[in-house]
C-alpha positions in Angstrom: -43.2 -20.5 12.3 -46.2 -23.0 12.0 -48.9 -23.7 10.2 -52.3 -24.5 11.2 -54.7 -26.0 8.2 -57.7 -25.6 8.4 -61.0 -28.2 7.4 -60.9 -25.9 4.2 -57.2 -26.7 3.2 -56.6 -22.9 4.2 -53.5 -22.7 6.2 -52.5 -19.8 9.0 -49.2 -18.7 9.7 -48.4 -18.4 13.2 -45.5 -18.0 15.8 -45.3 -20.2 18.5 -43.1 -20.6 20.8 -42.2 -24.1 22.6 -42.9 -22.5 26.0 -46.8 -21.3 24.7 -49.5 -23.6 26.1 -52.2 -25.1 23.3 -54.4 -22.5 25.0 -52.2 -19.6 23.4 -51.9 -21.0 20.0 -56.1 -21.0 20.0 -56.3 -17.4 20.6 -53.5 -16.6 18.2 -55.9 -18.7 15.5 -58.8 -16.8 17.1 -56.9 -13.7 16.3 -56.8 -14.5 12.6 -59.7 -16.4 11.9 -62.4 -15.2 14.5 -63.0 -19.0 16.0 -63.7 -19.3 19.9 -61.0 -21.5 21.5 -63.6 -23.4 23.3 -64.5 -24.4 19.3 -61.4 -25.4 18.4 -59.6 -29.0 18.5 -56.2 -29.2 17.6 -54.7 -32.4 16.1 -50.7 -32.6 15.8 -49.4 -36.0 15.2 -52.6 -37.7 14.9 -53.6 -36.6 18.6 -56.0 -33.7 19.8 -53.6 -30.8 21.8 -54.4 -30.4 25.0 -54.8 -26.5 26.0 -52.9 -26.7 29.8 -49.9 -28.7 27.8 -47.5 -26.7 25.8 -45.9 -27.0 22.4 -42.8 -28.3 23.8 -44.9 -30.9 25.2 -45.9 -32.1 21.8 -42.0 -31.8 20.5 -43.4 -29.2 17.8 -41.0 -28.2 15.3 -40.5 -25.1 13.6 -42.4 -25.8 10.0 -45.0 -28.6 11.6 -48.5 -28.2 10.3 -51.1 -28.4 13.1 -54.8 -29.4 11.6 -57.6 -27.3 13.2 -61.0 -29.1 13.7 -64.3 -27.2 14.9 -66.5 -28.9 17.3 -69.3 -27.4 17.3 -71.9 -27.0 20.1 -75.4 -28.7 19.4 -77.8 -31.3 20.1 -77.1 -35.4 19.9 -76.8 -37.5 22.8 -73.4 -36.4 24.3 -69.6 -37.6 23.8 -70.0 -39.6 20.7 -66.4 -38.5 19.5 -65.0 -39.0 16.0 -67.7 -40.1 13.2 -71.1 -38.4 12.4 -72.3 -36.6 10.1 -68.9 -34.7 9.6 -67.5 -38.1 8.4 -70.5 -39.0 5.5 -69.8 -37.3 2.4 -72.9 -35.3 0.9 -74.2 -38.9 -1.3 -75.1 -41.0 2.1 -76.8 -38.3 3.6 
């Protein structure tokens, strides 16, 4: 079993299996927690998953924790990555 956390600290149990592509494991969390895949960025090992690769890919190991980002749709002026708002705490803004 594995664990996905969760921006919240709340943490999903799920079963994957080394042969199930990233793409699985998002509709298993969509399953569970009602997030579209397209909304969801996985980070294992301090990288974002890639949904054609698969877990064995990443060398995941029974117990690892994956951490479950949202990226939400909206306005801004395209691929900024990382940063923004999501970074300031609720003082600098």
């Amino acid at each position: 079993q594995n664990r996905v956390r969760t921006l919240t600290g709340k943490e999903i149990e799920l079963n994957v299996e080394g042969s199930d592509q990233v793409s699985k494991i998002k509709e298993l969390v969509e399953e569970k927690e009602g997030i579209p895949p397209a909304q969801q960025r996985l980070i294992y090992g301090g990288k974002q998953m890639v949904d054609d690769k698969t877990a064995d890919d990443y060398s995941l190991e029974g117990g690892a924790t994956l951490h479950l980002v949202l990226a939400l749709r909206g306005g801004g002026s395209g691929g900024g990555g990382g940063g923004g708002w999501g970074a300031m705490s609720q003082s600098e803004l």
